[in-house]
PDBQT receptor file of N, H, CA, C and O in Angstrom, charges set to zero:
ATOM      1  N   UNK A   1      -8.257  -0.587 -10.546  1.00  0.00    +0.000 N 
ATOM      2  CA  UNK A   1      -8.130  -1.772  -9.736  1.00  0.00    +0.000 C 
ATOM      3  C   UNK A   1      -7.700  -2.956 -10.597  1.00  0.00    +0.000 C 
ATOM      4  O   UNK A   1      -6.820  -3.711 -10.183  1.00  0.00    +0.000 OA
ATOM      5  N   UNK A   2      -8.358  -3.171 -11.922  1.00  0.00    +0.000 N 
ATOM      6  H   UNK A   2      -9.073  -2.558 -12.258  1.00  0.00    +0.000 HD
ATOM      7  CA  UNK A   2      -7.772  -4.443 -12.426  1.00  0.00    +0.000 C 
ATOM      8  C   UNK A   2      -6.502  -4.145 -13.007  1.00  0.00    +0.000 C 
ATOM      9  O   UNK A   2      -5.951  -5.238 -13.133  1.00  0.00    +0.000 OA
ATOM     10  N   UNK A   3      -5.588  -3.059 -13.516  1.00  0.00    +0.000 N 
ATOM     11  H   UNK A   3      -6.036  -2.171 -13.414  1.00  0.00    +0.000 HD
ATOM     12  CA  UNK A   3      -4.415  -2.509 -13.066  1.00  0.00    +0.000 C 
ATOM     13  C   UNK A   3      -3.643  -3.081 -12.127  1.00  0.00    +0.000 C 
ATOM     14  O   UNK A   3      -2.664  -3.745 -12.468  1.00  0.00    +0.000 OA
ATOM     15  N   UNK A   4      -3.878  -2.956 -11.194  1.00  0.00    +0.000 N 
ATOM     16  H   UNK A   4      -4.673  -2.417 -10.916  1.00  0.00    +0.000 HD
ATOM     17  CA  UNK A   4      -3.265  -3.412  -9.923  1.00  0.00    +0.000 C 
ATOM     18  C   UNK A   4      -3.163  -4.745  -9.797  1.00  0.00    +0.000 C 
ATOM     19  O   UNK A   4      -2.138  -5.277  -9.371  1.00  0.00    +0.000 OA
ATOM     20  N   UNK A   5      -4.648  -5.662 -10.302  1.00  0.00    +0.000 N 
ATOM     21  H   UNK A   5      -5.481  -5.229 -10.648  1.00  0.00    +0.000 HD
ATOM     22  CA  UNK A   5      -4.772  -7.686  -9.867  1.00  0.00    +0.000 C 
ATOM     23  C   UNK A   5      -3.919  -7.735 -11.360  1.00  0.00    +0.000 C 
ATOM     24  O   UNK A   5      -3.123  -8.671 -11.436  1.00  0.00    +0.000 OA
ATOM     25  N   UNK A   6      -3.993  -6.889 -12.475  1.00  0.00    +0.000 N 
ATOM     26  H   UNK A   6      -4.640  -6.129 -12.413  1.00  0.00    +0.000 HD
ATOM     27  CA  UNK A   6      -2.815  -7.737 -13.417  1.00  0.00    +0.000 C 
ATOM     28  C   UNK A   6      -1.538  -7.786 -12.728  1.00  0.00    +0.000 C 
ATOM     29  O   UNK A   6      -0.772  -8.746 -12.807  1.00  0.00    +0.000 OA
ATOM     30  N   UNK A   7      -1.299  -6.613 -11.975  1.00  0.00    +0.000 N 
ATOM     31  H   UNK A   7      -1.921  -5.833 -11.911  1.00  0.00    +0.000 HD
ATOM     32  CA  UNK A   7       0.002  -6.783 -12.083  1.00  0.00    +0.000 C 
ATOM     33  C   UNK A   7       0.638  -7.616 -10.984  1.00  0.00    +0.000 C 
ATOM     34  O   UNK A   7       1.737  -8.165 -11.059  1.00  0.00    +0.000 OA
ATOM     35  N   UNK A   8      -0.222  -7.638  -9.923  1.00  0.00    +0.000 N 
ATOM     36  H   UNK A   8      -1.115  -7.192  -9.862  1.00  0.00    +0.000 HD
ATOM     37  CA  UNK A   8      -0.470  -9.186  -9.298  1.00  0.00    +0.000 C 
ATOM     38  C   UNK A   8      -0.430 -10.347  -9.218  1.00  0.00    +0.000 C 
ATOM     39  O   UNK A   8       0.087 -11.035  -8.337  1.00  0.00    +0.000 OA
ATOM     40  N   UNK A   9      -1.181 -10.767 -10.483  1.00  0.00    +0.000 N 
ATOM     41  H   UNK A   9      -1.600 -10.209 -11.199  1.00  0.00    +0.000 HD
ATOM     42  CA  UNK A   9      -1.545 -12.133 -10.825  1.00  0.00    +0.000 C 
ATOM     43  C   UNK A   9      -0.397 -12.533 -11.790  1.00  0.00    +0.000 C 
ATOM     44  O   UNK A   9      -0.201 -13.729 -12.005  1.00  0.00    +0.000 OA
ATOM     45  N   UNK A  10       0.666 -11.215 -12.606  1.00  0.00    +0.000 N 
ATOM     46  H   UNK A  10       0.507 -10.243 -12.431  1.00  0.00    +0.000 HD
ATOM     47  CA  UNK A  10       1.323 -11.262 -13.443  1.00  0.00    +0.000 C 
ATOM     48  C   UNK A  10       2.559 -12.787 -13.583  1.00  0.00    +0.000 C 
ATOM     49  O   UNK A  10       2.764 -13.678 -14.408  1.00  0.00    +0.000 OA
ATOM     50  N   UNK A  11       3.028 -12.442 -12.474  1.00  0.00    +0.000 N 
ATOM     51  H   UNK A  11       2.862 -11.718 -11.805  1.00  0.00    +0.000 HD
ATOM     52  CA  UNK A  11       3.754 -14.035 -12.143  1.00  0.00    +0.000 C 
ATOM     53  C   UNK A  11       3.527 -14.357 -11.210  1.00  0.00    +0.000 C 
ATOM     54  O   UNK A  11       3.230 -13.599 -10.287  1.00  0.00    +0.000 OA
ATOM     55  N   UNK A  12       3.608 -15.963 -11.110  1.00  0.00    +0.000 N 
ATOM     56  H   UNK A  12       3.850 -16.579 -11.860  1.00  0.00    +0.000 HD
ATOM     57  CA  UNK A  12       3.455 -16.703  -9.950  1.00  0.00    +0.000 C 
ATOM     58  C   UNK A  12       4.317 -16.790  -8.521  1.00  0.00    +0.000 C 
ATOM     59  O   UNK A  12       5.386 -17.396  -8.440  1.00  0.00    +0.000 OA
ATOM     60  N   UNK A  13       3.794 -16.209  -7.600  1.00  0.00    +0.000 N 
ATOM     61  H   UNK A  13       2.927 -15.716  -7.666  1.00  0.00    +0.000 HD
ATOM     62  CA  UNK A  13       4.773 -16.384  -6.533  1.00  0.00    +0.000 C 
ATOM     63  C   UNK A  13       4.302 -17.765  -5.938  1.00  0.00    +0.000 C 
ATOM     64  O   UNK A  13       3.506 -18.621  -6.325  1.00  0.00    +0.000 OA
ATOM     65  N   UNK A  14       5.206 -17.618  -4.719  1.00  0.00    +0.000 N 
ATOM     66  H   UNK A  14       5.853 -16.923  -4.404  1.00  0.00    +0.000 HD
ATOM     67  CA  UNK A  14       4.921 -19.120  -3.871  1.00  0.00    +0.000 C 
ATOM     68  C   UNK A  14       3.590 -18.300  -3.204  1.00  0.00    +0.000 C 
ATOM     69  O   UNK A  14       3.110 -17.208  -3.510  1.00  0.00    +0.000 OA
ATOM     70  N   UNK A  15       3.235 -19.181  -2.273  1.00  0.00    +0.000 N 
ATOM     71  H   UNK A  15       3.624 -20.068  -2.025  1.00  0.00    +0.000 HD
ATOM     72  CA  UNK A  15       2.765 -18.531  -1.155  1.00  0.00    +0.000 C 
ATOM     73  C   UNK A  15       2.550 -17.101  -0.219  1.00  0.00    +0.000 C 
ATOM     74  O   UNK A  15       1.727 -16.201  -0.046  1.00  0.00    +0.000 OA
ATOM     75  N   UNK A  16       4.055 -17.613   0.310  1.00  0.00    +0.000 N 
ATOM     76  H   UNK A  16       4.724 -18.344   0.170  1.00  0.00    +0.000 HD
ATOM     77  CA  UNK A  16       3.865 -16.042   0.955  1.00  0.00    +0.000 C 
ATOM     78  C   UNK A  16       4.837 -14.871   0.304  1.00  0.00    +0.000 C 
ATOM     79  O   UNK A  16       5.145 -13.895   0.988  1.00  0.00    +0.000 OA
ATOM     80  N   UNK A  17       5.257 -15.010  -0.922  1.00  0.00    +0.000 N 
ATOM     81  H   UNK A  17       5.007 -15.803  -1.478  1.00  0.00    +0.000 HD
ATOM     82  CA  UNK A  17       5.032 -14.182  -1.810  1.00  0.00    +0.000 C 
ATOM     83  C   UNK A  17       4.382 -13.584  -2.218  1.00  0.00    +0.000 C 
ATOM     84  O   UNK A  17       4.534 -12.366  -2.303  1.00  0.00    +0.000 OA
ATOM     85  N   UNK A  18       3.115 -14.406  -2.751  1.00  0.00    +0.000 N 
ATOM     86  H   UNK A  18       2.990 -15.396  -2.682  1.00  0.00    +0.000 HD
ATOM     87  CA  UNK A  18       1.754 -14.090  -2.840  1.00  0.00    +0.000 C 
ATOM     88  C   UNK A  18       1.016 -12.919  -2.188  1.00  0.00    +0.000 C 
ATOM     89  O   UNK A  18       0.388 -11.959  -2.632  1.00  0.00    +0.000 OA
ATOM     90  N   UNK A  19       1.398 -13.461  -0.694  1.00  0.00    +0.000 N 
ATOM     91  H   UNK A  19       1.908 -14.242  -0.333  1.00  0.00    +0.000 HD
ATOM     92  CA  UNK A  19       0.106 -12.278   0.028  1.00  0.00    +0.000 C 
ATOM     93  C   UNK A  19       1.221 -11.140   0.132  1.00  0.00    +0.000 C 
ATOM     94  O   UNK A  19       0.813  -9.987  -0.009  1.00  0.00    +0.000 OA
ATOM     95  N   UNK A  20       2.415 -11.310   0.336  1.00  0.00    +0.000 N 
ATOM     96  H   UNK A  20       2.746 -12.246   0.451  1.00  0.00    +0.000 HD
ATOM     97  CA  UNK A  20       3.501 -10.167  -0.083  1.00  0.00    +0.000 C 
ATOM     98  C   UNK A  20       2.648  -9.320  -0.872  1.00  0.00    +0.000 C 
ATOM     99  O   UNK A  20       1.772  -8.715  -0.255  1.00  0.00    +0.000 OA
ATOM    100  N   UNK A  21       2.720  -9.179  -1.951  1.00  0.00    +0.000 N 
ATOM    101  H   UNK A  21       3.431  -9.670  -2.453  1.00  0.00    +0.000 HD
ATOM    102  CA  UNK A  21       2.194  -8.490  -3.573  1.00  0.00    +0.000 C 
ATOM    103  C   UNK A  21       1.175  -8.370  -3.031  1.00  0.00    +0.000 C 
ATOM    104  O   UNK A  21       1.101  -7.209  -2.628  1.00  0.00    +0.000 OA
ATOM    105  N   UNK A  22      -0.098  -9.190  -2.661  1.00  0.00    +0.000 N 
ATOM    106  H   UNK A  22      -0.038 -10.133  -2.989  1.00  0.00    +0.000 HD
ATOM    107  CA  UNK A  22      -1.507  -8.399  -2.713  1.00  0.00    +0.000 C 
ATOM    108  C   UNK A  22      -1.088  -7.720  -1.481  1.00  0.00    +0.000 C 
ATOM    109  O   UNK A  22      -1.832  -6.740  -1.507  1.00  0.00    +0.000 OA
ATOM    110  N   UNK A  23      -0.342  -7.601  -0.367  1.00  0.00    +0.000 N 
ATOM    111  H   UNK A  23       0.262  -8.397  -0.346  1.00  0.00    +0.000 HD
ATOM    112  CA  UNK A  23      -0.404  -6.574   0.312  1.00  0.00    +0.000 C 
ATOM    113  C   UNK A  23       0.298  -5.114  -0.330  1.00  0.00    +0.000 C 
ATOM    114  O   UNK A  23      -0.058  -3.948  -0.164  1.00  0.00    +0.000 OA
ATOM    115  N   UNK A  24       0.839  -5.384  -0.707  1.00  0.00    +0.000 N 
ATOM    116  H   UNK A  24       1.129  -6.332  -0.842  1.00  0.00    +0.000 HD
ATOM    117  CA  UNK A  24       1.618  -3.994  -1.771  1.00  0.00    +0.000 C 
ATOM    118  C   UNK A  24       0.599  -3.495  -2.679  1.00  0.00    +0.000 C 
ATOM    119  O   UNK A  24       0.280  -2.308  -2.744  1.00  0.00    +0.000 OA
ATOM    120  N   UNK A  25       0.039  -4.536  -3.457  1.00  0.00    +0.000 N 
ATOM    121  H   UNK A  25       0.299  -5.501  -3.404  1.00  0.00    +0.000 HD
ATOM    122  CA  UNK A  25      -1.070  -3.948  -4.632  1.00  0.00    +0.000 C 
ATOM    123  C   UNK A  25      -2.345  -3.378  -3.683  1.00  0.00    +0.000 C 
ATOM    124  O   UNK A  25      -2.685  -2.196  -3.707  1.00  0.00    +0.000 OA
ATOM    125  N   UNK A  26      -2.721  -3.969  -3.199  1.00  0.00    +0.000 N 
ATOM    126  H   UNK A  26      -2.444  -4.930  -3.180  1.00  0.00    +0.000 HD
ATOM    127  CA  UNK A  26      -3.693  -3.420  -2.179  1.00  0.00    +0.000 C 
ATOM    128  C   UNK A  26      -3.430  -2.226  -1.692  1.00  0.00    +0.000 C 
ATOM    129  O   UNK A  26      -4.377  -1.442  -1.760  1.00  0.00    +0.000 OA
ATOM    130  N   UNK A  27      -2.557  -1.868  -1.271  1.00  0.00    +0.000 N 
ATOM    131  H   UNK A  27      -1.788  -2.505  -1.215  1.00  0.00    +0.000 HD
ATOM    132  CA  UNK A  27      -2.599  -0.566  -0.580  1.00  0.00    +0.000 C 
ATOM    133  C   UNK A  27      -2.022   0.116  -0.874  1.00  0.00    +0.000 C 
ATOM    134  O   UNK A  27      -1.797   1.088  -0.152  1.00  0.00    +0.000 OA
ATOM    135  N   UNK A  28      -1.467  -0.023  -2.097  1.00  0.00    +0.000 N 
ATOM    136  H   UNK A  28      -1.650  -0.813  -2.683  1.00  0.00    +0.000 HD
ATOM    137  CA  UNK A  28      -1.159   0.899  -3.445  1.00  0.00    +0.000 C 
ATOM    138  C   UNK A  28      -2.521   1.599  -3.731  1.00  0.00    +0.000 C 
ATOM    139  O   UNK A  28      -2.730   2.697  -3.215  1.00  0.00    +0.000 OA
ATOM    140  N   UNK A  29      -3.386   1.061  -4.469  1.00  0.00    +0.000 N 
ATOM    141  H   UNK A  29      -3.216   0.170  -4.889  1.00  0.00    +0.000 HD
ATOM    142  CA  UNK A  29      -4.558   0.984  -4.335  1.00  0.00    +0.000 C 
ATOM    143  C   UNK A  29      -5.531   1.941  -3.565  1.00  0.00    +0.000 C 
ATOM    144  O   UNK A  29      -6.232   2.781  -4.129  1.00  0.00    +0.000 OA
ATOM    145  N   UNK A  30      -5.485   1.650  -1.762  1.00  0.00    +0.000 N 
ATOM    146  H   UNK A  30      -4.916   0.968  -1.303  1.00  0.00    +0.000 HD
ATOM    147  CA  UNK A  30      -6.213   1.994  -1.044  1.00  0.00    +0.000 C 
ATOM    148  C   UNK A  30      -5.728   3.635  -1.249  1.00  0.00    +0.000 C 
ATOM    149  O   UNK A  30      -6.464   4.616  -1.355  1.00  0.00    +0.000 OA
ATOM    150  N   UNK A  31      -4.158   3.576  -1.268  1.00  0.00    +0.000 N 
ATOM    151  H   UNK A  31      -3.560   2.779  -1.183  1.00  0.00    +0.000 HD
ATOM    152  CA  UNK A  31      -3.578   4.766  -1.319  1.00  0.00    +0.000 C 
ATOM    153  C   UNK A  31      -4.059   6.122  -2.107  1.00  0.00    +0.000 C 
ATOM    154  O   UNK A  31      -4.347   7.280  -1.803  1.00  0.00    +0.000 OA
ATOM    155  N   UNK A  32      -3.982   5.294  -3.331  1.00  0.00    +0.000 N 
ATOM    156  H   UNK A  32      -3.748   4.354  -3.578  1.00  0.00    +0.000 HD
ATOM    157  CA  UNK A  32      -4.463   6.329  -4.355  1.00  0.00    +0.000 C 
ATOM    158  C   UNK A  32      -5.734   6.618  -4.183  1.00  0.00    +0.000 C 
ATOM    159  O   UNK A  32      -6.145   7.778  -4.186  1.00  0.00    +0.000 OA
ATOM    160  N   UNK A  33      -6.569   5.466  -3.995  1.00  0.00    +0.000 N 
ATOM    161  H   UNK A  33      -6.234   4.523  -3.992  1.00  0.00    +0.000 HD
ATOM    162  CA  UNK A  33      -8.131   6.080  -3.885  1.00  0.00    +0.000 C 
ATOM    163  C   UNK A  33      -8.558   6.609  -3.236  1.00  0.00    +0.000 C 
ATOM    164  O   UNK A  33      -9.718   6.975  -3.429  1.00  0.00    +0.000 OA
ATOM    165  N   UNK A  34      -7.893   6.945  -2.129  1.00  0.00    +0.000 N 
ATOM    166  H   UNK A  34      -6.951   6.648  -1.973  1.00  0.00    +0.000 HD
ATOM    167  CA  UNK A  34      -8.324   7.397  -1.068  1.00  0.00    +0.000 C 
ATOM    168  C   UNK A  34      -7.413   8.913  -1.068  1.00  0.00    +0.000 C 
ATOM    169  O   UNK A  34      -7.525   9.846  -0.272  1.00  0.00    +0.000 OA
ATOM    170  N   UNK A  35      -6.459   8.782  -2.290  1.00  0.00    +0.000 N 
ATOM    171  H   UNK A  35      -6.368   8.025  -2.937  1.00  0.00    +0.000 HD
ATOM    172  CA  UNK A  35      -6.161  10.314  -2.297  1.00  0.00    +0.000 C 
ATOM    173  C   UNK A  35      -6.953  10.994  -3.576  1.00  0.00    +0.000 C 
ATOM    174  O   UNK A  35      -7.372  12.142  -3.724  1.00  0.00    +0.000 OA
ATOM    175  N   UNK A  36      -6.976  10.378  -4.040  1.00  0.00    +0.000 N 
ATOM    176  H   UNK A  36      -6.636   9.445  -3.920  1.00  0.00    +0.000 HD
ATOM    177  CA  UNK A  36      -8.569  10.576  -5.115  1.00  0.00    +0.000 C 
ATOM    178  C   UNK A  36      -9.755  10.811  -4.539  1.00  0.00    +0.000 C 
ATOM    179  O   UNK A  36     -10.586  11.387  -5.242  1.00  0.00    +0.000 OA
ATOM    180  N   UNK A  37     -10.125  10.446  -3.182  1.00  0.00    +0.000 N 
ATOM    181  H   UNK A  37      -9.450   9.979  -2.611  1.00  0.00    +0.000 HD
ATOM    182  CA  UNK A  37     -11.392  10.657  -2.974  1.00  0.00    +0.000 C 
ATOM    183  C   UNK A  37     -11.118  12.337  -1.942  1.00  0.00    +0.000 C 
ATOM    184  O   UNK A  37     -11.941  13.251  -1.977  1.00  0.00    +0.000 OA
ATOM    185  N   UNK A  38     -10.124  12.378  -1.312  1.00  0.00    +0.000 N 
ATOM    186  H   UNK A  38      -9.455  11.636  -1.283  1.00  0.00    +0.000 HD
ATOM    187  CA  UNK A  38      -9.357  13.675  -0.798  1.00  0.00    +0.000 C 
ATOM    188  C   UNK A  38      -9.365  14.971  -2.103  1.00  0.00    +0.000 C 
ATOM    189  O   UNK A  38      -9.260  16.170  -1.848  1.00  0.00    +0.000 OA
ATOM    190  N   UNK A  39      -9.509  14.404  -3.467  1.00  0.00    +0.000 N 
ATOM    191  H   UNK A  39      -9.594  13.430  -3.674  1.00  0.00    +0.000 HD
ATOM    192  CA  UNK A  39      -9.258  15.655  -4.171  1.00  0.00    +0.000 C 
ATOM    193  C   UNK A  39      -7.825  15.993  -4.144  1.00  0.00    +0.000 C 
ATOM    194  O   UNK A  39      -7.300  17.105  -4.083  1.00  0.00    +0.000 OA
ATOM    195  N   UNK A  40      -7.277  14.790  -4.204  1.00  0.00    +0.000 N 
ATOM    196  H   UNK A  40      -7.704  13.886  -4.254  1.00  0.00    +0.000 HD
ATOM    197  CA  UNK A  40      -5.232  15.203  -4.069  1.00  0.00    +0.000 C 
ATOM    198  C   UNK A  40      -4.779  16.405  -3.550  1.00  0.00    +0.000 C 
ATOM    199  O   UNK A  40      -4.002  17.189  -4.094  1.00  0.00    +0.000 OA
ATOM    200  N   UNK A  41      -5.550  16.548  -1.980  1.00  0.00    +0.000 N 
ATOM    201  H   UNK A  41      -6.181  15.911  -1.538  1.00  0.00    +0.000 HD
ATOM    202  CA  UNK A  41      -4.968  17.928  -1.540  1.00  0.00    +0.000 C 
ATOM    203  C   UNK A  41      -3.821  17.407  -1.040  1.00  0.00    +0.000 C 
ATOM    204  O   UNK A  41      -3.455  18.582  -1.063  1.00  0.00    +0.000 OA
ATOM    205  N   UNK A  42      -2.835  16.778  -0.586  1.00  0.00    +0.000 N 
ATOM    206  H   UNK A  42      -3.132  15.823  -0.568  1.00  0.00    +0.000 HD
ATOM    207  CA  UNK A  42      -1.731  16.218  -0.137  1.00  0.00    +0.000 C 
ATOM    208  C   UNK A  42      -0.517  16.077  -1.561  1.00  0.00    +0.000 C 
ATOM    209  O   UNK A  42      -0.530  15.773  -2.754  1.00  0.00    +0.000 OA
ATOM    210  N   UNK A  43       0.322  16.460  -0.647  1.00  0.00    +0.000 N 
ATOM    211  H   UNK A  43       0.333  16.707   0.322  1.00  0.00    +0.000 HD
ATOM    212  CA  UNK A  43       1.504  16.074  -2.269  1.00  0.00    +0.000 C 
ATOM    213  C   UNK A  43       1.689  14.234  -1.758  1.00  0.00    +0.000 C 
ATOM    214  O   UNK A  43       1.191  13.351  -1.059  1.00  0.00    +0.000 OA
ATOM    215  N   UNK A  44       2.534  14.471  -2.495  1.00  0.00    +0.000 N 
ATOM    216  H   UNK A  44       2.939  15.189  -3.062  1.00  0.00    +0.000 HD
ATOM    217  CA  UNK A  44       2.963  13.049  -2.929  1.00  0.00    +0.000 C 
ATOM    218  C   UNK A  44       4.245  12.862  -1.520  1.00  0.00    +0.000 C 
ATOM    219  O   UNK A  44       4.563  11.708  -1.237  1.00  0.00    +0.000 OA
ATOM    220  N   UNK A  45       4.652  13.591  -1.026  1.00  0.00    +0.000 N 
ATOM    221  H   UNK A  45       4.393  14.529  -1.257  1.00  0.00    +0.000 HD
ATOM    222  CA  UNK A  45       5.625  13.764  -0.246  1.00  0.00    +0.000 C 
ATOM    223  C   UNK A  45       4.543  13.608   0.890  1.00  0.00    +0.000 C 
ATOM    224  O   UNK A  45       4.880  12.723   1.676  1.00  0.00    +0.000 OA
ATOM    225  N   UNK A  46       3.464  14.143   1.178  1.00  0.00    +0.000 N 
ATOM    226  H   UNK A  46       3.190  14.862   0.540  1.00  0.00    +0.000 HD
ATOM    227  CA  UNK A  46       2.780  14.131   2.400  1.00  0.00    +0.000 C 
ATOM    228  C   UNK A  46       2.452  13.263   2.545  1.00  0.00    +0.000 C 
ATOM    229  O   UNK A  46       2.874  12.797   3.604  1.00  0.00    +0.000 OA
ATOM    230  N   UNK A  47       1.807  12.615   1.999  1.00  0.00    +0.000 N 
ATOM    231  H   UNK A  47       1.464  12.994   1.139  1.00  0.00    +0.000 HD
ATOM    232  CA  UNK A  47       1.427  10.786   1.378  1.00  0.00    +0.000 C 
ATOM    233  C   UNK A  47       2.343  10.023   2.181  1.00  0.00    +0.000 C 
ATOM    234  O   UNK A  47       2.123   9.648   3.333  1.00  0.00    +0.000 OA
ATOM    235  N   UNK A  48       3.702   9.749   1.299  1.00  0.00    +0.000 N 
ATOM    236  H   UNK A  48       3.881  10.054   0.364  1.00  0.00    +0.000 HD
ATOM    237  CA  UNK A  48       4.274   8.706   1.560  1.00  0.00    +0.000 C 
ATOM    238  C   UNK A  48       4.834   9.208   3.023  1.00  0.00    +0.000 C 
ATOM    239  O   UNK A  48       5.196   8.258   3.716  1.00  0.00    +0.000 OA
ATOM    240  N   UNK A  49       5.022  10.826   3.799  1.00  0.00    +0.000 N 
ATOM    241  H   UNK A  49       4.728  11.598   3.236  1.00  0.00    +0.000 HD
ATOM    242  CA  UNK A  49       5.381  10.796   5.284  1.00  0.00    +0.000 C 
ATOM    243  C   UNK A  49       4.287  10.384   6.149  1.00  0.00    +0.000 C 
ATOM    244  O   UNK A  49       4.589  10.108   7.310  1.00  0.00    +0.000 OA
ATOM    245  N   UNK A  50       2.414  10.244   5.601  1.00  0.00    +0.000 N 
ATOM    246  H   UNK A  50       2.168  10.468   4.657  1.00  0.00    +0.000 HD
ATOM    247  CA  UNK A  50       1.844   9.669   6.792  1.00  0.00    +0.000 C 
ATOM    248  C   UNK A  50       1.948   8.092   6.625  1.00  0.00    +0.000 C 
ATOM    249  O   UNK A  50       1.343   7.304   7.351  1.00  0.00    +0.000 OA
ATOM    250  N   UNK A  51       2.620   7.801   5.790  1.00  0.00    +0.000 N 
ATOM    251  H   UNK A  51       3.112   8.441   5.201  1.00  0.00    +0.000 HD
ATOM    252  CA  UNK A  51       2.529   6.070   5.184  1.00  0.00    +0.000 C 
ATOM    253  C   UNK A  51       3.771   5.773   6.211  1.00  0.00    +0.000 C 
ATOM    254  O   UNK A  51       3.511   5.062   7.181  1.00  0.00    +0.000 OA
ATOM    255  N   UNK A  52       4.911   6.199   6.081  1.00  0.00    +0.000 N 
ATOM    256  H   UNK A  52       5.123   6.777   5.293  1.00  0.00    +0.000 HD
ATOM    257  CA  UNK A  52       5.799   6.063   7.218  1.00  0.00    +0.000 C 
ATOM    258  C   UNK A  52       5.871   6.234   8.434  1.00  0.00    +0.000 C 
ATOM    259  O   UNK A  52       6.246   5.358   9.213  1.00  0.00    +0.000 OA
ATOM    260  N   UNK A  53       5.374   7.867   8.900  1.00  0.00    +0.000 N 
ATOM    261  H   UNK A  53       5.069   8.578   8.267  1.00  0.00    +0.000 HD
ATOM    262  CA  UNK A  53       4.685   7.561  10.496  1.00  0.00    +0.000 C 
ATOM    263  C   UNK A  53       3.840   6.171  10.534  1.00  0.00    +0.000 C 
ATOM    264  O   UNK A  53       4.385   5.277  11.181  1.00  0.00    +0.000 OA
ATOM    265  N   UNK A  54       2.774   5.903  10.023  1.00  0.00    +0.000 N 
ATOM    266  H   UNK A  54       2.331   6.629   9.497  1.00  0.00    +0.000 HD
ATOM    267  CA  UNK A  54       1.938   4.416  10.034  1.00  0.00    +0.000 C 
ATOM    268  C   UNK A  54       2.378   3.681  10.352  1.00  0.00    +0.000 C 
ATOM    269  O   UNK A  54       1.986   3.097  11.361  1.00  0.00    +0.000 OA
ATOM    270  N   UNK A  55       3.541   3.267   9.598  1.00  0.00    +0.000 N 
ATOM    271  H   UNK A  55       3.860   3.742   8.778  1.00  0.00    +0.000 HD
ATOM    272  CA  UNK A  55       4.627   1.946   9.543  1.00  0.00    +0.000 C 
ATOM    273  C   UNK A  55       5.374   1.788  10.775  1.00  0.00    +0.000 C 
ATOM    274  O   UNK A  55       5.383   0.832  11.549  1.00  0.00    +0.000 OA
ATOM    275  N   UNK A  56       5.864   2.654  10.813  1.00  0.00    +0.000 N 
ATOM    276  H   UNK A  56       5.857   3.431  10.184  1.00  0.00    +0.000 HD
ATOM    277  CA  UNK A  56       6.879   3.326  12.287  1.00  0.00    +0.000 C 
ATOM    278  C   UNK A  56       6.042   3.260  13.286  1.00  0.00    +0.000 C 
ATOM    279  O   UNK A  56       6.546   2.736  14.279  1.00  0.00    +0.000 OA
ATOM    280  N   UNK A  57       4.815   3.633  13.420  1.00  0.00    +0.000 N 
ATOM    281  H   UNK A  57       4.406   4.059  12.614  1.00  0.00    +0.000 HD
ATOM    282  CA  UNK A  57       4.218   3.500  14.790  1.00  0.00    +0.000 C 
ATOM    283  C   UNK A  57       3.580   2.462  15.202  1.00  0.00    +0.000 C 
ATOM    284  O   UNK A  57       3.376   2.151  16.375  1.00  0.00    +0.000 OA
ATOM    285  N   UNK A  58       3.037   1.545  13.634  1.00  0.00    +0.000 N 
ATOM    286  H   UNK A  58       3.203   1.798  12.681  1.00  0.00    +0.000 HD
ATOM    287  CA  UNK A  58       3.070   0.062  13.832  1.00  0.00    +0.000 C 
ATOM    288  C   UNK A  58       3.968  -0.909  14.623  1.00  0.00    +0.000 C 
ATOM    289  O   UNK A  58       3.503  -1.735  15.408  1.00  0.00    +0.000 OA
ATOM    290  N   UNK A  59       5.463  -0.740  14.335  1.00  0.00    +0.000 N 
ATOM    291  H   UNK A  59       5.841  -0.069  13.698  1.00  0.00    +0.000 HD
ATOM    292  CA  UNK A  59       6.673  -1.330  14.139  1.00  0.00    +0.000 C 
ATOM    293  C   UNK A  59       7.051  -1.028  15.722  1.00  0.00    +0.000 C 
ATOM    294  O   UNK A  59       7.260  -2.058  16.362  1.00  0.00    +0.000 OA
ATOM    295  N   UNK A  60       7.173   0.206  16.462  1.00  0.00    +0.000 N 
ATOM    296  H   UNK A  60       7.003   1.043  15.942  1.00  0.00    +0.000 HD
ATOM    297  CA  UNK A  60       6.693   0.125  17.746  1.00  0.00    +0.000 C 
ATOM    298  C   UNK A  60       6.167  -0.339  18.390  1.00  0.00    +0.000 C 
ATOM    299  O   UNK A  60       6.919  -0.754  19.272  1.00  0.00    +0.000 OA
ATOM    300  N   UNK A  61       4.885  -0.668  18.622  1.00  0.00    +0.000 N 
ATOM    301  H   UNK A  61       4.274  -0.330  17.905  1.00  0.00    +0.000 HD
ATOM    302  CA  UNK A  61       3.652  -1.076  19.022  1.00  0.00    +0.000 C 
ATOM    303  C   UNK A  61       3.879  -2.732  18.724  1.00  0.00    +0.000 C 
ATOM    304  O   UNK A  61       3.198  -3.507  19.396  1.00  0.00    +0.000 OA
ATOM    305  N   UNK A  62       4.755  -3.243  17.800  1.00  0.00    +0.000 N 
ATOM    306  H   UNK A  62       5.308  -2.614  17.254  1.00  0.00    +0.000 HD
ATOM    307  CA  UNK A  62       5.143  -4.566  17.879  1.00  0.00    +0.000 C 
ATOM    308  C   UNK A  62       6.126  -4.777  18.525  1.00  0.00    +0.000 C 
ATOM    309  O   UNK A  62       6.116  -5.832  19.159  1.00  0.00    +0.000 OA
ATOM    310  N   UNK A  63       6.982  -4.160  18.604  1.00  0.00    +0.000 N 
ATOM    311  H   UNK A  63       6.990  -3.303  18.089  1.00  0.00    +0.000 HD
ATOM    312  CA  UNK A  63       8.366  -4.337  19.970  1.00  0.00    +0.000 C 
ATOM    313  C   UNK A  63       7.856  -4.189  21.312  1.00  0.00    +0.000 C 
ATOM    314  O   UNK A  63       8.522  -4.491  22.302  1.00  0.00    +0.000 OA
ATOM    315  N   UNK A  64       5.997  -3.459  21.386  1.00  0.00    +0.000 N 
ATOM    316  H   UNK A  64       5.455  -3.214  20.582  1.00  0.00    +0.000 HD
ATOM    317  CA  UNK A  64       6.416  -3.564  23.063  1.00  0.00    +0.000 C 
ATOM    318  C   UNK A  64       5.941  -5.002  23.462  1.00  0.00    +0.000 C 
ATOM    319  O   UNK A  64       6.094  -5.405  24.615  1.00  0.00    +0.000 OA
TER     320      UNK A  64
């Protein structure tokens, strides 16, 4: 985790730059730990396709 707030805190953004990055570092983060706490039964490919269904069905659900 402090991995992640260095590389964060590393340069200064504006504002909403800012929460940009902690949303990326964050769930970078949530990502891994939570495939760490799974015992990395998922590849890395399975990962990033339920991260995209997510996104995608988010991104829907905002157009209606």
């Amino acid at each position: 985790m402090n991995i992640f707030e260095y590389l964060a805190n590393k340069n200064k953004f504006d504002p909403k730059a800012s929460y940009l990055m902690a949303f990326f570092t964050y769930g970078y983060f949530g990502i891994i730990y939570t495939w760490n706490k799974n015992d990395f039964k998922e590849t890395p490919e399975k990962i990033l396709q339920y991260t995209v269904e997510v996104l995608l069905e988010a991104q829907k659900k905002e157009k209606k």
